[in-house]
C-alpha positions in Angstrom: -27.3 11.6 -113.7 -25.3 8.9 -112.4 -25.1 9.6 -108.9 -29.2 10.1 -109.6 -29.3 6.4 -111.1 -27.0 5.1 -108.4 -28.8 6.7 -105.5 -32.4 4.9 -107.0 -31.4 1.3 -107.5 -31.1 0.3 -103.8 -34.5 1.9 -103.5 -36.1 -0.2 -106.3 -34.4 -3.1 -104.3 -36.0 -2.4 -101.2 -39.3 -1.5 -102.9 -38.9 -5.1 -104.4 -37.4 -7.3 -102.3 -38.8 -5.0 -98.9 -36.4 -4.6 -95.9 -34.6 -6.6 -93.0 -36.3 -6.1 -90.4 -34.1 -5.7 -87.0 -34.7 -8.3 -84.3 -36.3 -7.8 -81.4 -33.9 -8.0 -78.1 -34.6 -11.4 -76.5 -36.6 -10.7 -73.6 -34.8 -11.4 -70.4 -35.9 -12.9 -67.1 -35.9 -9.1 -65.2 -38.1 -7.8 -68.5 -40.2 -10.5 -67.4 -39.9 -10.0 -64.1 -41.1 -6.3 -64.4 -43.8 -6.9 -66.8 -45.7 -8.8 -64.3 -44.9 -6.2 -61.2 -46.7 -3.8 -63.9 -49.5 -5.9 -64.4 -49.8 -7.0 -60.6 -49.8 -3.4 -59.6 -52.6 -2.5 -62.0 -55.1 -5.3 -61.2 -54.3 -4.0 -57.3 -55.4 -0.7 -58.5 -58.6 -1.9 -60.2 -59.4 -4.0 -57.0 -59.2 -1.1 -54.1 -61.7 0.8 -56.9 -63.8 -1.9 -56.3 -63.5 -2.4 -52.8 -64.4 1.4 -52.6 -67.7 0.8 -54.9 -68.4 -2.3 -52.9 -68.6 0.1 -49.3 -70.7 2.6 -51.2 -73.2 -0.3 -52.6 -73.6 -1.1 -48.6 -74.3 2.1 -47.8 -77.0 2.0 -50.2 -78.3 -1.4 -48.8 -78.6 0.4 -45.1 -80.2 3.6 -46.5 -82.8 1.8 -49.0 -86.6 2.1 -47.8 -87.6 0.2 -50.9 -88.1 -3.5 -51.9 -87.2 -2.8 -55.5 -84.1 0.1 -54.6 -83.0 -2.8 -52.6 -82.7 -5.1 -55.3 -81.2 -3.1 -57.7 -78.5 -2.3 -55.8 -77.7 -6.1 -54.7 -77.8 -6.8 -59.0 -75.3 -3.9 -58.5 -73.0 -5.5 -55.6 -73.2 -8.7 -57.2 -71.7 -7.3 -60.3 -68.6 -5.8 -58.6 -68.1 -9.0 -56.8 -67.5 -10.9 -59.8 -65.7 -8.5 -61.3 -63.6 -8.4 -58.2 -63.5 -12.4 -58.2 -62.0 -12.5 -61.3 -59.4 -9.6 -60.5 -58.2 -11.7 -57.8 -57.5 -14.8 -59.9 -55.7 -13.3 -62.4 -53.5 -11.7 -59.3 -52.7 -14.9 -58.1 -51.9 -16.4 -61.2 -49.4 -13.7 -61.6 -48.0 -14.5 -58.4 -47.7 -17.5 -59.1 -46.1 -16.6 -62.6 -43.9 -14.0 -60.7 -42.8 -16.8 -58.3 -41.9 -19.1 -60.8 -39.8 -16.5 -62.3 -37.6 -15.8 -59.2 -36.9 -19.4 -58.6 -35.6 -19.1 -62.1 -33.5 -16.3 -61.8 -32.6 -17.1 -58.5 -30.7 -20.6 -59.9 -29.8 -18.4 -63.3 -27.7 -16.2 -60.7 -26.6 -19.5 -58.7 -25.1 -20.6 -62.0 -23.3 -18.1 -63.0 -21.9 -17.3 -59.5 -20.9 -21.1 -59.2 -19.4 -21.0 -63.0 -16.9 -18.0 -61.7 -16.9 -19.7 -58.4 -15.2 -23.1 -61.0 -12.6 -20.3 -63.2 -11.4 -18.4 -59.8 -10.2 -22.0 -58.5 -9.0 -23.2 -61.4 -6.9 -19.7 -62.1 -5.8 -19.9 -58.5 -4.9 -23.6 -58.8 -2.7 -23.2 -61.8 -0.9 -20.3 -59.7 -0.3 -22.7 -57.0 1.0 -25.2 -59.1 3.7 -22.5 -60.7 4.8 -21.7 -57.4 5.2 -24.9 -55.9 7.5 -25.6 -59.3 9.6 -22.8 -58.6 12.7 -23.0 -55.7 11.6 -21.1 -53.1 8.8 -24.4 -52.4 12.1 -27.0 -52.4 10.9 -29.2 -49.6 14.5 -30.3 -49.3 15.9 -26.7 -49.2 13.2 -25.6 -47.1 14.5 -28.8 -44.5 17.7 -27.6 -44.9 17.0 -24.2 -43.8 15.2 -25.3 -40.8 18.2 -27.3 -39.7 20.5 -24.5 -40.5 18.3 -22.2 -38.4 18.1 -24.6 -35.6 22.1 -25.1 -35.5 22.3 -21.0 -35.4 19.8 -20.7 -32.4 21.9 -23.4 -30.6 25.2 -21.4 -31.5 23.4 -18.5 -29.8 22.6 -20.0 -26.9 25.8 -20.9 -26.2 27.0 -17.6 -26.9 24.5 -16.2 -24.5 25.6 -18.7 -21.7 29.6 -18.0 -22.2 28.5 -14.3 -22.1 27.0 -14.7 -18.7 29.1 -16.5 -17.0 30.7 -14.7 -13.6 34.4 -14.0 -13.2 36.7 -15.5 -10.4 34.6 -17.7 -9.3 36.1 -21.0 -8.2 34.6 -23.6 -9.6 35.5 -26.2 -6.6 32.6 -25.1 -4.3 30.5 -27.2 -2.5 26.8 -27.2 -2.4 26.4 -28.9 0.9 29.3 -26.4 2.6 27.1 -23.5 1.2 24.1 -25.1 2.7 25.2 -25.2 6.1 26.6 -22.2 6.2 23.2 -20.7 5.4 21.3 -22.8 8.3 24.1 -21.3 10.7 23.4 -17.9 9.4 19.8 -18.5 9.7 20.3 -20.0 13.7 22.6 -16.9 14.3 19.9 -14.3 13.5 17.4 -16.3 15.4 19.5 -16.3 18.8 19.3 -12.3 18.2 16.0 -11.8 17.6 15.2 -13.7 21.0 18.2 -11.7 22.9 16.2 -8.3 21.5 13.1 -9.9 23.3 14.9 -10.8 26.5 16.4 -6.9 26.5 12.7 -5.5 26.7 12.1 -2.7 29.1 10.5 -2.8 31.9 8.4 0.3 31.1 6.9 -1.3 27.6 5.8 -4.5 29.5 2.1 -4.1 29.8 1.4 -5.5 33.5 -1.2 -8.0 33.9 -5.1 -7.6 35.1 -6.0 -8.8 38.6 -8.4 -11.9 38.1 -12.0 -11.2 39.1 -13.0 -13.3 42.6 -15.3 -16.1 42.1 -18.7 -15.6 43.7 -18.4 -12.1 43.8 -21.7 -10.2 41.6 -21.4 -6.6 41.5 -24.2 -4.5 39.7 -22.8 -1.7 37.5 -24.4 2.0 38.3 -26.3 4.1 35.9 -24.5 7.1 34.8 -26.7 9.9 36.0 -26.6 8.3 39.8 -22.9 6.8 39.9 -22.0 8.7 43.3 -25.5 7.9 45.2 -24.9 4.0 43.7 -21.7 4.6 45.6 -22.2 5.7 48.5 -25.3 3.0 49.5 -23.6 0.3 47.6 -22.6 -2.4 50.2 -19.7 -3.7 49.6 -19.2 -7.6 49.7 -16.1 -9.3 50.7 -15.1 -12.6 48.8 -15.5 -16.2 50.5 -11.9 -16.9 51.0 -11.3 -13.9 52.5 -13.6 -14.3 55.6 -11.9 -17.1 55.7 -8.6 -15.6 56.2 -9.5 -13.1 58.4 
């Protein structure tokens, strides 16, 4: 009987005092946004229906033999025209509408992305500033080290030079004495080269062509009649040697 009693109270109290009702979500800009593609695609449906009614009411205008068939079906294509008139305002009002809407989205997204845009440098500057606090970012230590670096490379190089240096080796030798000992070497092996030349056979000498005699003209024969060009060719003696003769 208790539990009876206690399980009926709260339902008086509702019964008296009624029920919370649960809030609605708060609509957001992409229910919005999809509300209106519903409704845009809907009045675009509705208009090719009437598109398709208006081609048929043609039809009927080119196939009427009547005055009054005729008329009727203009009051007919009238009719869908409005109709269709008014589809297409509301259509672009709910562009419009569904422009508006993206512009506002569009700088809803643009300010969130800047507000974690704003945290990520502020994180990464308190990061920088930790590090910079800490030893390893001592300008003076890290000036230090660069000196201490530089002194090593030069203790290196000095290293590298004693390391290749060449044994005995006097170190009293004269440039210029090395100098002209290299022009004489040079003159020697050029006094060779031309006694080579000098020591040429006689039999590798190419001999050279007799000159051709001035005022001489001498027509060459055809292949195919060399010998008779030969044999009635008269043959011309030079100027000088008449002369000598």
């Amino acid at each position: 009987f208790v539990q009876r009693t206690a399980r009926a109270v709260p339902v008086a109290m509702k019964r008296l005092f009624g029920v919370k009702k649960e809030k609605a979500p708060v609509p957001t800009l992409d229910d919005a946004t999809g509300s209106l593609d519903k409704r845009g695609a809907s009045i675009d449906a509705k208009l090719h229906a009437l598109d398709l009614e208006l081609a048929k009411h043609r039809d009927i205008l080119r196939t009427c033999r009547t005055p009054a068939a005729k008329e009727a079906a203009k009051r007919r294509a009238l009719q869908v025209l409005k109709q269709k008139r008014m589809y297409e305002g509301q259509r672009d009002v709910l562009y419009n509408q569904q422009f508006n809407l993206e512009q506002v989205s569009f700088a809803a997204q643009s300010a969130k992305d800047t507000a974690a845009q704003v945290s990520a440098m502020q994180t990464t500057s308190k990061e920088l500033k930790a590090q910079f606090k800490t030893k390893a970012f001592d300008v003076d230590r890290i000036d230090a080290l660069n000196d201490e670096m530089a002194d090593l490379m030069d203790q290196h190089a000095e290293i590298q030079d004693v390391l290749g240096r060449n044994y005995n080796v006097p170190d009293d030798i004269d440039e210029e004495e090395l100098m002209e000992e290299l022009d004489a070497l040079e003159e020697m092996m050029g006094e060779e080269l031309l006694g080579v030349d000098e020591e040429t056979p006689s039999y590798l000498v190419d001999d050279a062509l007799p000159e051709t005699p001035e005022g001489v003209e001498q027509a060459l024969p055809n292949a195919g009649n060399a010998g008779e060009a030969l044999s009635g060719a008269e043959v011309s003696v030079p100027k000088n040697a008449e002369k000598a003769q």
